[in-house]
N, C-alpha and C positions, 0 to 999 in steps of 0.2 A: 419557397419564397425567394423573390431576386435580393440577395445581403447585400448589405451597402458595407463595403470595404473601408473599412477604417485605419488613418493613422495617427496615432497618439502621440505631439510634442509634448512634452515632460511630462518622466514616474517620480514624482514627487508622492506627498502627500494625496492629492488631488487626481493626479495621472494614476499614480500605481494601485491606490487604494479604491477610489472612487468610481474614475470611469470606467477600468479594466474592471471591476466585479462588475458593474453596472449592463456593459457591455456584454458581456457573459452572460448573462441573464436575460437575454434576448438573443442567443447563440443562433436563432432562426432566423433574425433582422440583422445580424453583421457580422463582420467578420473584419477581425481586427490580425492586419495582413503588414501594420510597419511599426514600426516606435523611434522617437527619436530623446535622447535626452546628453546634455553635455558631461558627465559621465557613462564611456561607452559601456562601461561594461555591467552596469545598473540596466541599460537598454539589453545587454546579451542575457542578461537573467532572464529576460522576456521568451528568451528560446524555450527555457523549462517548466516556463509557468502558462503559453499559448499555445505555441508549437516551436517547432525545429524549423518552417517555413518562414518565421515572420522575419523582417527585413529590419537589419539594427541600424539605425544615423545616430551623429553626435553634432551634427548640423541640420539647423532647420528647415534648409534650403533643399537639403538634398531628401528628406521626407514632401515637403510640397512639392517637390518636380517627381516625384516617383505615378508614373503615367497609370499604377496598379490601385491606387488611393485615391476615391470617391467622394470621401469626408474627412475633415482634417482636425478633429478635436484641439484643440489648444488648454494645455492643462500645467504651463511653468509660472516660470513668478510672474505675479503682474506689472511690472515693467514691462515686459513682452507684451501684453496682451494684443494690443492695440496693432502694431506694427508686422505679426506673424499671421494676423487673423488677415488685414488688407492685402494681404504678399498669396495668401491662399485664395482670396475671393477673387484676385485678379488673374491668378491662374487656373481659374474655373472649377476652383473646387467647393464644396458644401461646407461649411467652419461649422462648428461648436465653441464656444467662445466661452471659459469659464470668469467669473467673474470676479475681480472688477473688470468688464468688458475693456475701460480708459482710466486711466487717472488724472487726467483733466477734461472739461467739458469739451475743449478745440478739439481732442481726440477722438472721444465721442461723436461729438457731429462727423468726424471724419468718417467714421463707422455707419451712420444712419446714411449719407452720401451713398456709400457702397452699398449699402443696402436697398438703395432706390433703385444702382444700376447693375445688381446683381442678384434682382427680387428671387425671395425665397429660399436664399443659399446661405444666411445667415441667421446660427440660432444662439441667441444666449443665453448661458445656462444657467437661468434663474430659477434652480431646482427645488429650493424652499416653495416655490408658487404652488407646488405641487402635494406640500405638504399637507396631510390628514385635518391638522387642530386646525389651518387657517381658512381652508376650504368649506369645516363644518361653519367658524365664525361668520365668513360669507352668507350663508344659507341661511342664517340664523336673521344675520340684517338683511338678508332679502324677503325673509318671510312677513315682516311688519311686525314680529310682537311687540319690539322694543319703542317703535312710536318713530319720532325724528331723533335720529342720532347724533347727540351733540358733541362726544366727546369717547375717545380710543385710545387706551392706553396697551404700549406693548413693549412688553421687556422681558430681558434674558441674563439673567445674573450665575456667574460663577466665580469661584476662586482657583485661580492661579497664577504662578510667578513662572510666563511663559517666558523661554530666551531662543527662541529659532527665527530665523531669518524677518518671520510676520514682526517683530516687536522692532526693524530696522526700517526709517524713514529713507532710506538709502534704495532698498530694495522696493519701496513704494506697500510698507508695512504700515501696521496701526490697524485696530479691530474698525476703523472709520473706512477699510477697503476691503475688512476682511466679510466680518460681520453684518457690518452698515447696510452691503448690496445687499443679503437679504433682508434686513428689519424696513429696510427702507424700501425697497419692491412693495412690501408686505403694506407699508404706508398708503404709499399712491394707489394700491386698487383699494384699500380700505377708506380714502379719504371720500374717492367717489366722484370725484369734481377735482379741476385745476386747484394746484398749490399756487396761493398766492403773498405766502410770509412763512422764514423761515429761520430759527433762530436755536443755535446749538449750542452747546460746551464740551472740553474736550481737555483730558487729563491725565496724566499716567499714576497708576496706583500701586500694583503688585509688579508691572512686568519688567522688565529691563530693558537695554535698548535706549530710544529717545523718541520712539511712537507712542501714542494713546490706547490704554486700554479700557478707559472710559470714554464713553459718553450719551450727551442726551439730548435731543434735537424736538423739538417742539413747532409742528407744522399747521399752520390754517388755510384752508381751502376759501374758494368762492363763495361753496356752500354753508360756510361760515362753521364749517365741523374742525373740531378739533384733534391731532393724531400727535401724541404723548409716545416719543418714542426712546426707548433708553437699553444700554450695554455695559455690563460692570464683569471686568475680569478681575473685580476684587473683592468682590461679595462674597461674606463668609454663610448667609443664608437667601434661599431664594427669595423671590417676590410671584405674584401673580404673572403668567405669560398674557393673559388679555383681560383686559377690562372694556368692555363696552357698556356707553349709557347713553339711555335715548330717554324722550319724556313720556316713555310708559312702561318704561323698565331696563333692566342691568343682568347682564352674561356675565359671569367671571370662568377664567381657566386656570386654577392654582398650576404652581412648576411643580411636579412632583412624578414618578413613576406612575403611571393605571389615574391620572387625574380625571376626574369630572369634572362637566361643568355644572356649574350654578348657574340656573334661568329665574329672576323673581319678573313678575307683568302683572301691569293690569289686568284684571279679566275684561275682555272685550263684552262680555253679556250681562256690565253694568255703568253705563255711559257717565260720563263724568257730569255731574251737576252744573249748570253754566253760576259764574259766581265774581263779585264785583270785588275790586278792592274798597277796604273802610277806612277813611281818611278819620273816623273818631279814636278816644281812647279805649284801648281795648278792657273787655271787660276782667275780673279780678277772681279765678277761679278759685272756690273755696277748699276743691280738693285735691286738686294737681294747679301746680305750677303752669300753666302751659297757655298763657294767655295770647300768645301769637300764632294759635294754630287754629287754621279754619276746622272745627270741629266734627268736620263730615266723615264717613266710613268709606274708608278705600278695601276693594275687593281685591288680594291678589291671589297670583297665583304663582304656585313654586315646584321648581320640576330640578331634579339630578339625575344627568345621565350621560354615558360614555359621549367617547370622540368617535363621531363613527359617521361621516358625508355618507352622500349616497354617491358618491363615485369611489373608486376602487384605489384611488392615486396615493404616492407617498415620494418621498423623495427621491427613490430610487428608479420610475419610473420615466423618469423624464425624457428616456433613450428612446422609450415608446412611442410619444407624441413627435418626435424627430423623424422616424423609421416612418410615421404615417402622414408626416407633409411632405417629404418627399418621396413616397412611392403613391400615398392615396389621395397627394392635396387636399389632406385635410388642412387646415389653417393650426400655426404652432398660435400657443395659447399666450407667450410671451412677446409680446411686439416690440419691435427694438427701440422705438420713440421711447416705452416705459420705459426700458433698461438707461436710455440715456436722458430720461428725465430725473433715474435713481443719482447717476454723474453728477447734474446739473446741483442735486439740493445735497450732495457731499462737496462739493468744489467752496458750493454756498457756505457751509460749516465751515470748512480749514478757511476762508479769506477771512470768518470771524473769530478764529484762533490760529494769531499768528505763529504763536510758539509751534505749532503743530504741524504748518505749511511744508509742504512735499519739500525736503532738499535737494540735491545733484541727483540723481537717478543713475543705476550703476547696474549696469547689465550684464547677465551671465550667458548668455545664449550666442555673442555674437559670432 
């Protein structure tokens, strides 16, 4: 196969951990030939964990001009993001752009620009899209069981008292830039239609720092669905990761190791009795309490069973879908408008928490 020659700005958590295994795992689609990070010699470790070949920078500049580099992952803080990915696409290289793609919406658009005059060269790496449980949820409301979906709820709950660079508004920290890009990707294909109200809260609980490690942002669509979306790094026990409810039935995905989900529906092969409201008093049941309920027999049906799409995808894959739009034009499944419409409805949240609002912004790469 022809390898798409890659060079990774920051081994961070993200760089070191993430892409390089990731990258590895497709050893037949690339070949990861530079690294850059602003301690050199975190990039020289790079000799004994890829090869003795790969090319170490401690500037990001001199990884983008390297004429040997193809693809140019960008994996440092997000302060960078925005400004190392444009500096790439303009010297004609392929980005990967971990996310938060921008931390302002202007940014963003600046991003989506490049992308109109640099088509198909930028991908962002919205690698939760790709995960297993969300792909099966998809499937599930595409099938029809559930009726008209009116209402999604999605959350991720943990406990900890994190203190690394993410819990600094300085560095363009708070789980609203860590977290957020994927709950909130996860939002906009699930809502299904334009967001058109959007309304958050934002709170620091366990971490330190002066970013947020709560929050919860509450969106409605066109199509008048509702996307319940929420982040707790302070929860000492989980909650459900999905709840979906439509008006002929309810998905749940408990947070748990090996979870199932829960499907209850209608049975389609007993049609709903057409039926009026009664503007009288109702009548006075002598043996159940239950004088407000239309007294008819609902038929359902109830099924548990793994997480298990019919495609093969999980997070780690995402390197995949990159390797085959740019060597088989296949189309990447992540379109940048999504990625910067994810921007648009976090910028939205921090202007209605000011306490939260981005501070000075302090760069380490320069």
């Amino acid at each position: 196969m022809n390898k798409i020659k890659v060079g990774i700005i920051g081994l961070g958590r993200a760089g070191w951990g993430m892409h390089v295994s990731e990258l590895k795992t497709f050893s037949d689609m690339f070949e990861i030939t530079a690294v850059c990070d602003v301690d050199f010699k975190r990039a020289e470790a790079m000799k004994d964990r890829i090869s003795k070949d790969v090319r170490c920078y401690s500037k990001h500049k001199e990884l983008i001009n390297d004429p040997t580099v193809e693809l140019v992952a960008i994996a440092c803080r997000s302060v960078e993001h925005t400004s190392y990915a444009l500096e790439a696409l303009r010297a004609g290289k392929y980005v990967v752009l971990d996310k938060p793609i921008a931390l302002s919406y202007a940014d963003a658009c600046k991003l989506l620009t490049a992308s109109k005059k640099y088509p198909g060269r930028l991908f962002c790496r919205q690698n939760r899209r790709f995960e297993p449980e969300f792909n099966h949820v998809l499937q599930i409301m595409d099938s029809g069981v559930l009726g008209n979906i009116y209402m999604i709820r999605h959350s991720v709950f943990s406990y900890q008292r994190r203190n690394d660079w993410q819990t600094l508004r300085r560095f363009g920290g708070g789980q609203l830039n860590n977290w957020g890009p994927h709950l909130i990707d996860h939002a906009v294909q699930l809502m299904g239609d334009k967001i058109t109200n959007v309304d958050g809260i934002l709170r620091k609980v366990t971490a330190v720092g002066d970013a947020e490690d709560y929050f919860k942002i509450l969106l409605t669509g066109r199509n008048g669905r509702i996307v319940d979306v929420e982040f707790s790094g302070g929860a000492a026990l989980k909650s459900n990761i999905y709840e979906v409810h439509g008006d002929r039935g309810s998905l749940i995905l408990p947070s748990a190791p090996g979870a199932q989900f829960q499907l209850k529906y209608l049975d389609p092969a007993y049609p709903l009795e057409e039926i009026k409201a009664d503007p009288g008093t109702p009548a006075i049941s002598m043996n159940k309490w239950e004088p407000y309920r239309n007294p008819e027999t609902l038929h359902w049906i109830e099924k548990t069973f793994p997480v298990g799409p019919d495609n093969d995808d999980n997070i780690s894959t995402i390197y995949r879908h990159v390797y085959n739009a740019i060597r088989k034009g296949i189309p990447y499944r992540v379109k940048t408008e999504e990625a910067v419409e994810v921007v648009r409805v976090t910028e939205l949240v921090r202007q209605q928490n000011k306490k939260f609002r981005q501070s000075r912004l302090t760069r380490m790469g320069k």
